[in-house]
C-alpha positions in Angstrom: 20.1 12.1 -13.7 17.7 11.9 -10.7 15.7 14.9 -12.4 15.3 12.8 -15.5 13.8 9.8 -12.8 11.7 12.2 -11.6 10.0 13.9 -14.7 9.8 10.4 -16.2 7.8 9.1 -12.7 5.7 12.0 -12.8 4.5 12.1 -16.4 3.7 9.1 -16.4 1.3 9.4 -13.3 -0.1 12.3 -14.7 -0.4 10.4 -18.4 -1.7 7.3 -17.3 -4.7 9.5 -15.0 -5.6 11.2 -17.8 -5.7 8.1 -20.3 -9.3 7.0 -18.5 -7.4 6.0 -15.6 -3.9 3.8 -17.7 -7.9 1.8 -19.3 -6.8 3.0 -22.7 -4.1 0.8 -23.4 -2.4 2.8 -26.1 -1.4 5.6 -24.0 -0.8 3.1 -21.1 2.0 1.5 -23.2 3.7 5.1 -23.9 3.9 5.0 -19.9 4.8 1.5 -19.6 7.8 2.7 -22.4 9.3 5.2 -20.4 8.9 3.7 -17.2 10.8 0.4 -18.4 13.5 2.5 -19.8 14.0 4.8 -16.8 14.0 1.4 -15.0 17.0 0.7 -17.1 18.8 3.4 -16.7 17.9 3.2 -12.5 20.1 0.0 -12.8 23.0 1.0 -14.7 23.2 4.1 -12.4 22.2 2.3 -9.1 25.6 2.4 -7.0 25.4 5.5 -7.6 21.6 6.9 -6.5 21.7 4.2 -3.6 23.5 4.8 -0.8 24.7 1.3 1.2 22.9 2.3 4.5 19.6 3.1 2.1 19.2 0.6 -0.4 15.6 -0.6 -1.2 13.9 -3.9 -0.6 14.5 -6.7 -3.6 13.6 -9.8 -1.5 9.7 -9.6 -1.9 9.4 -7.5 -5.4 12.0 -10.5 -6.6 10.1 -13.1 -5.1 6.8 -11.6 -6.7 7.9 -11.4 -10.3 9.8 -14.7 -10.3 6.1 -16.5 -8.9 4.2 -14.9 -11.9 7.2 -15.6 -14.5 7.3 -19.1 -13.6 3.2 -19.0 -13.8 3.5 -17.7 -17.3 6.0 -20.1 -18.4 4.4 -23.1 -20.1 5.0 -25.9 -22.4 2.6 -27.4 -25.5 -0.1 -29.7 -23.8 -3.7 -29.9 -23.3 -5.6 -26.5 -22.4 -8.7 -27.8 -22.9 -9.5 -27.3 -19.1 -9.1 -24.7 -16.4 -8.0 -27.3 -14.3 -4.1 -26.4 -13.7 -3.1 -30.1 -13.8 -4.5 -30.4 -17.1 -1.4 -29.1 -18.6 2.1 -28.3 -17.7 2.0 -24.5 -17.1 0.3 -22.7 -14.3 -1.6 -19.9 -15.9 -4.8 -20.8 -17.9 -4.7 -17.6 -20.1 -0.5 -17.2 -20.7 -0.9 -13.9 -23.0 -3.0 -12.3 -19.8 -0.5 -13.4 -17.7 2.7 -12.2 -19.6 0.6 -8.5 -19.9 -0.1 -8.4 -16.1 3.8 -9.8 -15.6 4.9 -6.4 -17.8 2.6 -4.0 -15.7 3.5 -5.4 -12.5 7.4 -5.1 -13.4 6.4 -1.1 -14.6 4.6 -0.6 -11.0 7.7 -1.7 -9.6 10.3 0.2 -11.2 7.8 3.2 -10.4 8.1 2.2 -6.6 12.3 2.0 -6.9 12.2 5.5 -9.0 9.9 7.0 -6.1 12.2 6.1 -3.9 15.2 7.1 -6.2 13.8 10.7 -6.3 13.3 10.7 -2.9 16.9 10.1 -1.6 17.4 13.7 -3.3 16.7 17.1 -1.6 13.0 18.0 -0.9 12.5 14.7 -3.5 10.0 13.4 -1.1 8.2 17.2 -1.0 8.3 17.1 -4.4 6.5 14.0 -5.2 4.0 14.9 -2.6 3.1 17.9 -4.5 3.0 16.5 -7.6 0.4 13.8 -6.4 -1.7 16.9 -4.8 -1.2 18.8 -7.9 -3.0 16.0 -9.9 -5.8 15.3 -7.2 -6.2 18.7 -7.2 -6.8 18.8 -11.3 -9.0 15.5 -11.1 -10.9 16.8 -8.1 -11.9 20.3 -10.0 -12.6 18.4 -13.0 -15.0 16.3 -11.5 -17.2 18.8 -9.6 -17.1 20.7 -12.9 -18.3 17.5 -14.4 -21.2 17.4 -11.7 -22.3 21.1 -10.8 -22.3 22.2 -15.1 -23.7 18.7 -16.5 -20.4 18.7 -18.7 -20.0 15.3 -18.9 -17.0 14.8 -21.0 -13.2 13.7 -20.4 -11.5 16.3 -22.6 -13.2 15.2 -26.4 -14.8 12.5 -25.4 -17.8 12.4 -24.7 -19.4 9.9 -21.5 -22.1 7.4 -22.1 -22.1 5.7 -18.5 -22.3 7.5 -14.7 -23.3 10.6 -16.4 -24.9 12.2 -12.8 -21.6 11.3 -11.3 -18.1 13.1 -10.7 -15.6 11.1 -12.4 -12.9 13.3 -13.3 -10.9 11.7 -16.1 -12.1 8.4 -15.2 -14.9 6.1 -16.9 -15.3 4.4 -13.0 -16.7 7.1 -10.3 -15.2 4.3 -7.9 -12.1 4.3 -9.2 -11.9 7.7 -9.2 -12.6 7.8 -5.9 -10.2 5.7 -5.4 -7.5 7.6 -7.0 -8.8 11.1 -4.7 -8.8 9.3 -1.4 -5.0 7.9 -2.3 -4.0 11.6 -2.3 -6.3 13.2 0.3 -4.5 12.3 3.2 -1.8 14.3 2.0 -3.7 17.6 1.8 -4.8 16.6 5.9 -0.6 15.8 6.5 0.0 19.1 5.4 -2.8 20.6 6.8 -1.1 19.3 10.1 2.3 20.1 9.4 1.2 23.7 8.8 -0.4 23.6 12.2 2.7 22.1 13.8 4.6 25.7 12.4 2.0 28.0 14.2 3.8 28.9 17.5 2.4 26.9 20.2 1.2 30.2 22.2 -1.4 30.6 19.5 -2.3 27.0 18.3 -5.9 27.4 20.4 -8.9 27.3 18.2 -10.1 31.1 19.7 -6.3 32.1 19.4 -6.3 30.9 15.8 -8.4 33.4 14.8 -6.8 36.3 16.6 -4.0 35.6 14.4 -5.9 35.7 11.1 -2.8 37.6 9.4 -0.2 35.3 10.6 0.9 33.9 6.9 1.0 30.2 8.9 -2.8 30.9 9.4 -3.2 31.3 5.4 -1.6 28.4 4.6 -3.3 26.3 7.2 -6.4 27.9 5.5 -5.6 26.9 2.5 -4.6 23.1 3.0 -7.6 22.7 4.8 -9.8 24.1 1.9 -7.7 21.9 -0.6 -8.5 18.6 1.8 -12.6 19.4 1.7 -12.3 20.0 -2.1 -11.1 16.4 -2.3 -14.0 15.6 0.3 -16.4 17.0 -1.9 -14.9 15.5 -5.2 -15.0 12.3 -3.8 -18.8 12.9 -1.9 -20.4 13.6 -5.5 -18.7 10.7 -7.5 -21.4 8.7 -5.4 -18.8 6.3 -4.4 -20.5 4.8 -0.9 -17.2 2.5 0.0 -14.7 5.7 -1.5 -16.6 8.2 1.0 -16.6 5.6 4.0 -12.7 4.9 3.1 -11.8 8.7 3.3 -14.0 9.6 6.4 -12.3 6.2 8.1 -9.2 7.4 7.1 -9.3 11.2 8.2 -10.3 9.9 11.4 -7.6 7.6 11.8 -5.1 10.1 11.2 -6.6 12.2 13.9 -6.2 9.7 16.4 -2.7 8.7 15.4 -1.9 12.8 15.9 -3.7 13.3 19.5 -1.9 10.2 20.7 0.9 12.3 20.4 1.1 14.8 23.1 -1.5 16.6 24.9 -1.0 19.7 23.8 -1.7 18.6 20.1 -5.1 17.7 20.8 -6.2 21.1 19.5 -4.8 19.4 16.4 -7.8 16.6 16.2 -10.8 19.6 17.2 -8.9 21.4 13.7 -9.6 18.1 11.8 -12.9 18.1 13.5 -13.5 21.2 12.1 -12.5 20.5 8.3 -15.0 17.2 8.6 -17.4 20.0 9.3 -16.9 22.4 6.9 -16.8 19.5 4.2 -20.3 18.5 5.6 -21.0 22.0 5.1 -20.0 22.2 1.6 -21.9 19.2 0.8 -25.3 20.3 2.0 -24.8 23.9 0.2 -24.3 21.9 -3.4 -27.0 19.7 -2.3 -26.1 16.2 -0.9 -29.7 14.4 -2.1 -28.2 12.0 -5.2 -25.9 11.0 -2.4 -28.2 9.8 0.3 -30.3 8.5 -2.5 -27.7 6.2 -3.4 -26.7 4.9 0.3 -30.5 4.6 0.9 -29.9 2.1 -2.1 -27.3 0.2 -0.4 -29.9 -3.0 0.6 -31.1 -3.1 -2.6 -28.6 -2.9 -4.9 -29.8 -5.5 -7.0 -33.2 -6.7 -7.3 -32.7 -10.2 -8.4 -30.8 -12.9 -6.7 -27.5 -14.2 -7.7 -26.7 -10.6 -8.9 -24.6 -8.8 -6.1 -20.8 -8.7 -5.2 -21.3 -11.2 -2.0 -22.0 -14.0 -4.3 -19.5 -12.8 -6.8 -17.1 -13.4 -3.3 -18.8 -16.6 -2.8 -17.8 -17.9 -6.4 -14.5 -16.3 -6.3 -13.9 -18.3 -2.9 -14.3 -21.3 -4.6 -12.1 -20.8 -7.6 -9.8 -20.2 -4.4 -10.8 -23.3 -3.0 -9.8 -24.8 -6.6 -6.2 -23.5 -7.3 -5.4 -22.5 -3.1 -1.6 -22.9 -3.9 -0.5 -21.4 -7.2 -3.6 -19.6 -8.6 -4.6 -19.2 -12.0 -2.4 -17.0 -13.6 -1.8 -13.2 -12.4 -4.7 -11.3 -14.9 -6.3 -14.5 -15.5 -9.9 -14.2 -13.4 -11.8 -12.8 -15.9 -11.5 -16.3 -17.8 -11.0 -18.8 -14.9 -14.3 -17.3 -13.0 -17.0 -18.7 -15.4 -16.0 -21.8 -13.9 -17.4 -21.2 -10.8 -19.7 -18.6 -12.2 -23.3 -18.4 -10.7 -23.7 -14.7 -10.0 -25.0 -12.9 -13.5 -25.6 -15.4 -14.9 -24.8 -15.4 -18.6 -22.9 -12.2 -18.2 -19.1 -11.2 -18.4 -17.6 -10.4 -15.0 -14.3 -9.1 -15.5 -12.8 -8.6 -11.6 -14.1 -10.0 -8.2 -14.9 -6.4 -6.8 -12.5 -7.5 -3.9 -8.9 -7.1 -4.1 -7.7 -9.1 -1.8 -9.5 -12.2 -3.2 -8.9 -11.7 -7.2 -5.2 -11.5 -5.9 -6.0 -14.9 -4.1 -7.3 -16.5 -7.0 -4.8 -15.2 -9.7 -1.7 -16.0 -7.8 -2.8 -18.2 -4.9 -2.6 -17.7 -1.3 1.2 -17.7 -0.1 1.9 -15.4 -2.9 -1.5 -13.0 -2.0 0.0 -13.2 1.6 3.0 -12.2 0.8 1.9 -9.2 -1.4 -0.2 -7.8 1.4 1.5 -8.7 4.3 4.3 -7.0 2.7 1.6 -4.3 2.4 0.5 -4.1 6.0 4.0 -4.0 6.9 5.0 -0.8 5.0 1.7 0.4 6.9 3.1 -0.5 10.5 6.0 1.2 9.3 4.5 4.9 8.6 3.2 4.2 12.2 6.5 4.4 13.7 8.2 6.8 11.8 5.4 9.0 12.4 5.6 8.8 16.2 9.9 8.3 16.1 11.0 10.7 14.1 12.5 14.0 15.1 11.9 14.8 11.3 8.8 17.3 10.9 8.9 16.7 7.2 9.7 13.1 7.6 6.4 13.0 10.1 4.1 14.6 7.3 5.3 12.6 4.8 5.1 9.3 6.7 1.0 10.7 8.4 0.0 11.1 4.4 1.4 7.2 3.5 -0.7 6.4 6.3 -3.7 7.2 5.8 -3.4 6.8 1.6 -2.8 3.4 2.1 -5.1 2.9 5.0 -7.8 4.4 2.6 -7.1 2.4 -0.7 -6.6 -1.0 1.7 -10.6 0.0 2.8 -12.0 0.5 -0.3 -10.5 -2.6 -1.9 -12.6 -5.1 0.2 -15.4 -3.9 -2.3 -14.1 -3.0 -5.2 -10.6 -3.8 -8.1 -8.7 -0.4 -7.7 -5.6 -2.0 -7.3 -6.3 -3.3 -11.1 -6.6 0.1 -12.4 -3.8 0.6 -14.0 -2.9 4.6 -12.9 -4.5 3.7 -9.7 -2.0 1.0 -8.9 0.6 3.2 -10.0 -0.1 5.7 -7.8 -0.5 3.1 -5.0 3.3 2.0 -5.9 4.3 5.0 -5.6 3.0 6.0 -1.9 4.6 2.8 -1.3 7.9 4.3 -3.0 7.3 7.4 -0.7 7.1 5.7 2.7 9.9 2.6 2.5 12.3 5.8 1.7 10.8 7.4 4.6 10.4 5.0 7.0 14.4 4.0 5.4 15.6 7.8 6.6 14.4 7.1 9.9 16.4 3.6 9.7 19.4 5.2 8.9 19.7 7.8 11.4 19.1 5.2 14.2 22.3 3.3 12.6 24.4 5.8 12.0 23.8 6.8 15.8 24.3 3.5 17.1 27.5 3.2 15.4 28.5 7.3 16.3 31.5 7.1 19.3 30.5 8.5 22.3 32.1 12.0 23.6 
């Protein structure tokens, strides 16, 4: 049964990435399908993949769909204004509203079936490799995209970012955003390798003395998988994807040399991969790339047509529904209310996660989504530096710095309304509440174990 789970969760990453990203809704829906139904089947079998000491969180998910199901419920009445009191339901665009309802629900049951699968033996290793082994695929793709001028995904041929690595994505961004979601992982296991080199040799000059050591191979080789992912991720062009990843690598060395000591050999080795990405970079020729940060003040010519005074309008639609919002999927037809950047053009998201969430579902509810966010983050913190676990550790480093790195890039951008990106993001979220959950239960079980 829990293989079934996990072929299902899988797929349907791997389907929705290569569907433009879960953009093309007809393939989307094949993923929603399956997902729905494994969720299903994940309830009629739950006593028995849930343990009692290890059952997931329903409070917040719960609390979550019931908000947007009593948004989307509405009776006949006047809809002739955006204003919420105009009529007796919440959202101002109901059919959006019921399609975001269904995709949240799917992201969800992805997050229970992550941490369904993860419950099983090497479940959590597995899903780790499977999220590597499709970064991996979308990484290669798009540096073949950018070093041959190839600019298709599969038969289809690009029309838009065609200097740009995309991978199987329309959006370099978003793809970006999908590669630095998985990177950390490739760095997690770059350090867990490290951690299996015997201590007497983990030196940076002793490293190389033990060049035939099949620990120094695989070290090797994680670290050359991580700066492929740097370099995919360099050449999409993304400025706030590249400052995410870079923010994020760093972060995760300074959570690993606060440590111990002796592991600050372990921060000069991530040191040393930023390097040899830098490295890589230069030898393809890092010039479109500087040309576009150099671009960065001048992003747009006119006034009125940047993202800061899409944030300014987006603050006031806010400002206007503070309490319940307008309907989860609902901004791209409450914002020309308040529209005064692009004027007389279609904006569909606020480039800023964090306030389209506002808008659509109002504060509390945006609050309680992220907070509950932040707190899963705080989370891989301390199972990171409490467990005795060195699998348990790696897993819980990658969450950290995938969801440090998405939380980053979504100040400027919508990834999180990407559909295969947000499914991803579920399921790192899957990956760490069953970590941080292990670590949770070993601390009860040996509170409650009678002393000898």
């Amino acid at each position: 049964m829990n293989r079934i789970f996990e072929i299902g969760l899988i797929g349907g990453l791997i389907l929705a990435a290569f569907a433009f990203g879960g953009t093309e809704t007809p393939y989307f829906s094949i993923v929603q399908i399956t997902l729905l139904g494994l969720g299903v089947l994940l309830l009629v079998t739950y006593n028995s993949v849930f343990v009692r000491d290890a059952r997931p969180p329903v409070a917040i998910p719960f609390l979550l769909v019931a908000f947007v199901l009593v948004q989307w419920i509405h009776l006949p009445g006047s809809r002739n204004s955006l204003d919420a009191a105009s009529f007796s339901g919440i959202s101002i665009a109901p059919y959006q509203t019921l399609s975001q309802l269904l995709a949240l629900v799917t992201y969800l049951v992805a997050f229970y079936l992550t941490v369904a699968v993860v419950r099983q033996p090497n479940g959590g290793r597995r899903v780790v490799f499977a999220l590597l082994g499709l970064g991996m695929f979308e990484a290669c793709y798009g540096l073949f995209q950018y070093l041959t001028g190839w600019q298709q995904i599969f038969t289809y041929a690009k029309t838009i970012n065609l200097e740009m690595a995309t991978g199987t994505y329309i959006n370099y961004d978003h793809f970006a955003g999908l590669l630095e979601m998985i990177f950390p992982f490739a760095l997690a296991c770059a350090y867990d390798q490290f951690q299996r080199i015997p201590a007497s040799h983990r030196g940076m000059g002793r490293l190389l003395g033990v060049w035939g050591r099949e620990e120094s191979h695989k070290l090797i080789l994680w670290l050359f998988l991580a700066i492929v992912f740097l370099a995919a991720i360099v050449f999409s062009e993304s400025r706030m994807g590249l400052i995410s990843a870079i923010v994020s690598a760093l972060l995760l060395a300074i959570l690993v040399g606060t440590t111990r000591r002796r592991r600050i050999s372990a921060v000069v080795l991530t040191l040393a991969f930023l390097v040899a990405g830098l490295c890589m970079v230069v030898w393809i020729g890092p010039e479109p790339v500087i040309a576009r940060f150099e671009t960065l003040g001048r992003h747009y010519a006119a006034p009125a047509r940047d993202r800061w005074t899409i944030w300014k309008d987006t603050a006031q639609l806010i400002g206007g529904h503070p309490w319940l919002g307008t309907g989860l999927g609902t901004f791209s037809v409450a914002y020309p209310s308040v529209q005064t950047a692009f004027a007389g053009k279609f904006v569909s998201h606020a480039h800023n996660d964090y306030l389209e969430f506002a808008a659509e579902l109002g504060i509390p509810a945006a609050l309680l989504l992220f907070g509950a966010v932040f707190y899963v983050l705080l989370q891989c913190t301390r199972s990171f530096y409490c467990s005795a676990s060195r699998s348990e550790k790696t897993v819980a480093l990658g969450c950290f710095g995938s969801l440090l790195a998405i939380s980053l890039h979504s100040l400027t951008d919508f990834n999180l309304h990407i559909p295969a990106n947000a499914l991803v993001f579920f399921v790192v979220l899957g990956l760490a509440q069953a970590n941080s959950s292990n670590l949770h239960s070993v601390a009860s079980t040996a509170s409650i174990a009678p002393r000898s």
